[in-house]
C-alpha positions in Angstrom: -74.2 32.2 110.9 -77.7 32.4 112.5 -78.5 35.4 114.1 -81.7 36.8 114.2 -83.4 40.0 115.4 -83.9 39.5 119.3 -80.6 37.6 119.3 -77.9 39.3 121.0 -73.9 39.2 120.5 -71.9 39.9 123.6 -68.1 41.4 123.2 -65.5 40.9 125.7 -68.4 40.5 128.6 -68.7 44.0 128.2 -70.7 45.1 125.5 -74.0 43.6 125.0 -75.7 44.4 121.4 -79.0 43.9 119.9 -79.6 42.2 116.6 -81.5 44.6 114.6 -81.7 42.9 111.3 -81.4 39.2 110.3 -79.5 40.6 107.1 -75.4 40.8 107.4 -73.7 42.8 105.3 -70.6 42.7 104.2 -69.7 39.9 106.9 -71.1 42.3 109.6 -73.8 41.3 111.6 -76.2 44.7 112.2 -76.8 45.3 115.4 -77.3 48.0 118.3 -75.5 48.9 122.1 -78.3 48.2 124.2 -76.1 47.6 127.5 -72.9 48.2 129.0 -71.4 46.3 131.6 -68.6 48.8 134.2 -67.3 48.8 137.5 -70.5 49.9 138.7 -72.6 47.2 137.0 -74.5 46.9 133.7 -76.5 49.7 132.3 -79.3 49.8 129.8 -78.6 52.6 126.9 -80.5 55.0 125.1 -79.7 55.0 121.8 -78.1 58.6 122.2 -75.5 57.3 124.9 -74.7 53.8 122.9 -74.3 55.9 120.3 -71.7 58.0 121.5 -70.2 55.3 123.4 -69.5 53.5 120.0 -68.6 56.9 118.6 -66.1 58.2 121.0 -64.9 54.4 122.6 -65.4 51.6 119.9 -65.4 53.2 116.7 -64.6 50.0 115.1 -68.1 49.0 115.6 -69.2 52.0 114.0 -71.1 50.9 110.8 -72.4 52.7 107.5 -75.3 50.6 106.2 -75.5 50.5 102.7 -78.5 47.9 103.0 -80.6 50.3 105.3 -78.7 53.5 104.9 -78.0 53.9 108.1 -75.3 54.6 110.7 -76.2 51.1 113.1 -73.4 49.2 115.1 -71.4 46.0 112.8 -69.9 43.4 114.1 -67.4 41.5 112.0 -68.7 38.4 111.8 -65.5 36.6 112.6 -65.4 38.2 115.7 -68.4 36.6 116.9 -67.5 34.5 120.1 -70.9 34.7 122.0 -74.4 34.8 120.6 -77.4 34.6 123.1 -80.4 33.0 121.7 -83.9 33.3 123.7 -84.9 30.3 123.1 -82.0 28.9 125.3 -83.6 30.9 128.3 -86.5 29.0 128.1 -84.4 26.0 128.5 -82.1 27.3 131.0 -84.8 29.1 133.6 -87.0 25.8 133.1 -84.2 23.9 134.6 -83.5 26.9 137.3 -82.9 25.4 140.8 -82.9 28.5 142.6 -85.1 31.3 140.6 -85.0 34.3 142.1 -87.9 36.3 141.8 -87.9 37.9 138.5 -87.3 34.5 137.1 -89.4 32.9 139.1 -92.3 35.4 136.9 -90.6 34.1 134.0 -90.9 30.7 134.8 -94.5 31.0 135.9 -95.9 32.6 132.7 -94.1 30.1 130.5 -95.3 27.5 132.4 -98.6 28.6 131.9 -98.2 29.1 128.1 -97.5 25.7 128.3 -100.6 24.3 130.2 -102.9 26.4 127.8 -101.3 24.0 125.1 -98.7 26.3 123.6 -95.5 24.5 122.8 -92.0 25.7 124.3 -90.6 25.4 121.0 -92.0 28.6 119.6 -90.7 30.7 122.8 -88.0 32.5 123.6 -87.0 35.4 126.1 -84.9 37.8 125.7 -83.4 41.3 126.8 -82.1 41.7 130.9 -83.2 38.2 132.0 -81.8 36.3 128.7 -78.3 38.2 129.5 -78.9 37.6 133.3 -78.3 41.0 134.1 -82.1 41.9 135.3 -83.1 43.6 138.5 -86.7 43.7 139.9 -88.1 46.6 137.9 -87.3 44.5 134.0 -89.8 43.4 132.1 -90.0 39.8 131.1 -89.2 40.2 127.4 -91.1 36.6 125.5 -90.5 36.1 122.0 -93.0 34.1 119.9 -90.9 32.2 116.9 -94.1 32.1 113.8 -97.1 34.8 113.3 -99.6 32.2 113.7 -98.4 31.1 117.5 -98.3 34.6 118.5 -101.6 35.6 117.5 -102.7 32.7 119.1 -101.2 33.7 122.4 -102.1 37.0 122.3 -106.0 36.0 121.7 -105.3 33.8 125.1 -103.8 36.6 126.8 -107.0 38.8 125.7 -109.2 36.1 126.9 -107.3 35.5 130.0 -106.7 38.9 131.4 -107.9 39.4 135.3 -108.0 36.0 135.4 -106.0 33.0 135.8 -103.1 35.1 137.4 -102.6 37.5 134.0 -103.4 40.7 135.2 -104.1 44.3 133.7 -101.5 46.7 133.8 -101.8 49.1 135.9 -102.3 52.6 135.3 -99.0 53.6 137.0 -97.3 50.4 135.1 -98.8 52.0 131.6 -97.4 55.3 132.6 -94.1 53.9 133.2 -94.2 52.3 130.3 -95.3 55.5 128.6 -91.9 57.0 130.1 -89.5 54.9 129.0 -90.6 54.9 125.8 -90.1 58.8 125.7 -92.1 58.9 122.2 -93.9 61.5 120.0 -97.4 60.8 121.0 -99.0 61.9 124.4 -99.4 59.4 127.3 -103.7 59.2 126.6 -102.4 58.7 122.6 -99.6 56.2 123.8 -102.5 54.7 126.4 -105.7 54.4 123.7 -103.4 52.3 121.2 -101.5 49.7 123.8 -104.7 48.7 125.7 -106.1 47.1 122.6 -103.0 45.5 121.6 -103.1 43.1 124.3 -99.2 42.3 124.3 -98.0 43.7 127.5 -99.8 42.2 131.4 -98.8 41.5 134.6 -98.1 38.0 135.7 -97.3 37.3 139.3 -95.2 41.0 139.9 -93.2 41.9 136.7 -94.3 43.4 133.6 -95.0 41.0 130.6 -94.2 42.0 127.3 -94.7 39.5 123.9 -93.2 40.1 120.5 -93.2 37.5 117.7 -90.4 36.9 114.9 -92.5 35.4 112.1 -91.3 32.0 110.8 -89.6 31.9 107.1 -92.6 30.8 105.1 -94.5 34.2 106.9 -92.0 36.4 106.0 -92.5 39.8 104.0 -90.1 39.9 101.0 -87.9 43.0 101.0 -86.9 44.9 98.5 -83.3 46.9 99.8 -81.3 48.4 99.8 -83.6 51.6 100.8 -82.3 55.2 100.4 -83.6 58.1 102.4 -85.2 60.8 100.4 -86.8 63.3 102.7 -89.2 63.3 106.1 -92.5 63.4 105.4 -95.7 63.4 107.0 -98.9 61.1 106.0 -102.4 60.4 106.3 -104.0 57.0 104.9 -105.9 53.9 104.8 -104.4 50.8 106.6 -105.2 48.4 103.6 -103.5 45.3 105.1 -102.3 44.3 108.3 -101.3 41.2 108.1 -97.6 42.3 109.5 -98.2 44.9 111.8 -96.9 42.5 115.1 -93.9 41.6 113.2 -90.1 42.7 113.5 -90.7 45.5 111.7 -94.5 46.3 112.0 -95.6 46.8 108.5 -98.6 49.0 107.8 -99.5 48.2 103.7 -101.3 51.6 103.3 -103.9 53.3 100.5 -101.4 56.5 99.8 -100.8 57.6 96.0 -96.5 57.8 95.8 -96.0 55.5 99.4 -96.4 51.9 99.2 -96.0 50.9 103.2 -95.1 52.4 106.2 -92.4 50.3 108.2 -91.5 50.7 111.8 -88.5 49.2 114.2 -89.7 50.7 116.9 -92.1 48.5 119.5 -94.5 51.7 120.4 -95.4 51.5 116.9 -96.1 47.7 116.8 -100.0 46.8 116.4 -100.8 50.3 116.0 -103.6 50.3 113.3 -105.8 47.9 112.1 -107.2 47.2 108.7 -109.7 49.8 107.5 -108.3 52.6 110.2 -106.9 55.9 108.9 -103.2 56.7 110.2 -101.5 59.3 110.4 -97.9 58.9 110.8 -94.3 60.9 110.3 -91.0 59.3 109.4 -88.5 59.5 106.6 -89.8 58.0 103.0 -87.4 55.2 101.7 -87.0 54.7 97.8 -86.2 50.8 97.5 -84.1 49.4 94.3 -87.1 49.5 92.1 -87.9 53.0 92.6 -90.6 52.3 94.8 -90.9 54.7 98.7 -92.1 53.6 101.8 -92.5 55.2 104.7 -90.0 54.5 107.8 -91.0 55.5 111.4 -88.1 54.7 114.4 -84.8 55.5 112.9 -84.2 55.4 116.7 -85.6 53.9 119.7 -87.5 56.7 121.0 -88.6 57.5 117.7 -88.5 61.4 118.5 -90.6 63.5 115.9 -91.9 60.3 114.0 -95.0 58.2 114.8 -98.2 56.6 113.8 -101.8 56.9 115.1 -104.8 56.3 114.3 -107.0 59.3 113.8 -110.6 58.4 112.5 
């Protein structure tokens, strides 16, 4: 079955998870709760409240990884009724009669995308709008399918910004962003790494964030099941970053017992560059070779664990 991370599975029109890893084990797809639909409407989750909603509500979605070794949310894969794809947004808000506003920002910064030359087939969009469950403070969520077309787009987006209607954030919109994040590193910490990043701007009055899934042939090959051994906290040479945008961001690092440093997470995405010294906390992984790596973002938020660069 393809599902990929970004995707999401919906259950009963209810619950609404993330895919976390393209990986299925034992015929489980892994996912996340990221929203909840009740009388009142749907609700975004931390991952403390989907947690214990899955805990205490749907424990049969409650799911031991042995890939990852890690309590994350399985769904059987014959349960499967509904898979939303971003790609099928593009298609869907293209063809939009009557956008309302939020989609109407959607619309416009894909249509630019597209007048700049970049094709629709490497685009997707995901989160609130892709579920159609948005409201006007959501980011538009774009995916870029391949490496290459989203470094491409990012180097436009750099070269565009103030200009063209792709706008700076603001410094209230950074601090916002800072907020729901709710990570380990101060707001100027958080601030000094997204502005060079250049994957998050304003287009027409929402919030703009890109993300890339790299294609097959750019894919790093993993070597899990992982094992936790310990938490730890490092300081090292970025030797390679020829992954640090993907889904995870992976930091190939100059460290004598820890190969990589790997990161879910999207604070942590683009963090360091090749040739920066990090620092960065997280729990070391042993792989089924015996090698460790380094993984920050066992949650969302990340608490206690982060990367930055120091030097």
């Amino acid at each position: 079955m393809k599902i990929r991370p970004k995707d999401f599975i919906g259950i009963n029109s209810k619950l609404f998870f993330a895919v976390v890893n393209e990986y299925q084990e034992d015929n489980h797809a892994l996912t996340f709760l990221r929203y909840m639909k009740d009388n009142t409407g749907t609700h975004k989750l931390t991952t403390k409240k989907a947690a214990k909603i899955i805990r205490d509500i749907y424990p049969e979605f409650q799911f031991d990884s042995y890939y990852a070794d890690i309590v994350l949310h399985g769904i059987p894969i014959n349960l499967i009724k509904e898979i939303y794809y971003p790609e099928q947004t593009i298609t869907r808000l293209l063809g939009a009669e009557l956008p309302d506003n939020k989609q109407s920002d959607a619309i416009g910064i894909i249509n630019a995308l597209l007048a700049a030359g970049f094709k629709k087939d490497y685009m997707g969009i995901t989160g609130s709008i892709m579920l159609d469950i948005h409201n006007e403070n959501s980011d538009v969520d774009i995916i870029i399918y391949g490496r290459e077309q989203f470094l491409k787009i990012r180097k436009y987006i750099k070269n565009s910004l103030d200009k063209a209607g792709i706008n700076s954030l603001t410094q209230a919109m950074w601090k916002d962003a800072y907020e729901r994040r709710d990570c380990a590193l101060s707001f100027n910490e958080f601030y000094n790494h997204e502005k060079r990043k250049f994957n998050k701007f304003i287009f027409g009055n929402s919030k703009i964030d890109i993300s890339t899934i790299p294609k097959k042939d750019e894919k790093y090959k993993e070597s899990g099941p992982y094992k936790k051994i310990s938490k730890d906290e490092i300081t090292s040479i970025v030797t390679n970053d020829t992954y640090v945008y993907d889904f995870p961001a992976r930091y190939l690092i100059n460290h004598n017992t820890i190969k990589e440093i790997v990161s879910y997470t999207a604070t942590y995405t683009g963090q360091a560059r090749k040739g920066e010294k990090i620092e960065a906390a997280g729990f070391v992984e042993q792989d089924r070779n015996g090698v460790h790596r380094l993984l920050v973002g066992t949650s969302r938020e990340a608490k206690d664990e982060y990367i930055r660069v120091i030097d």
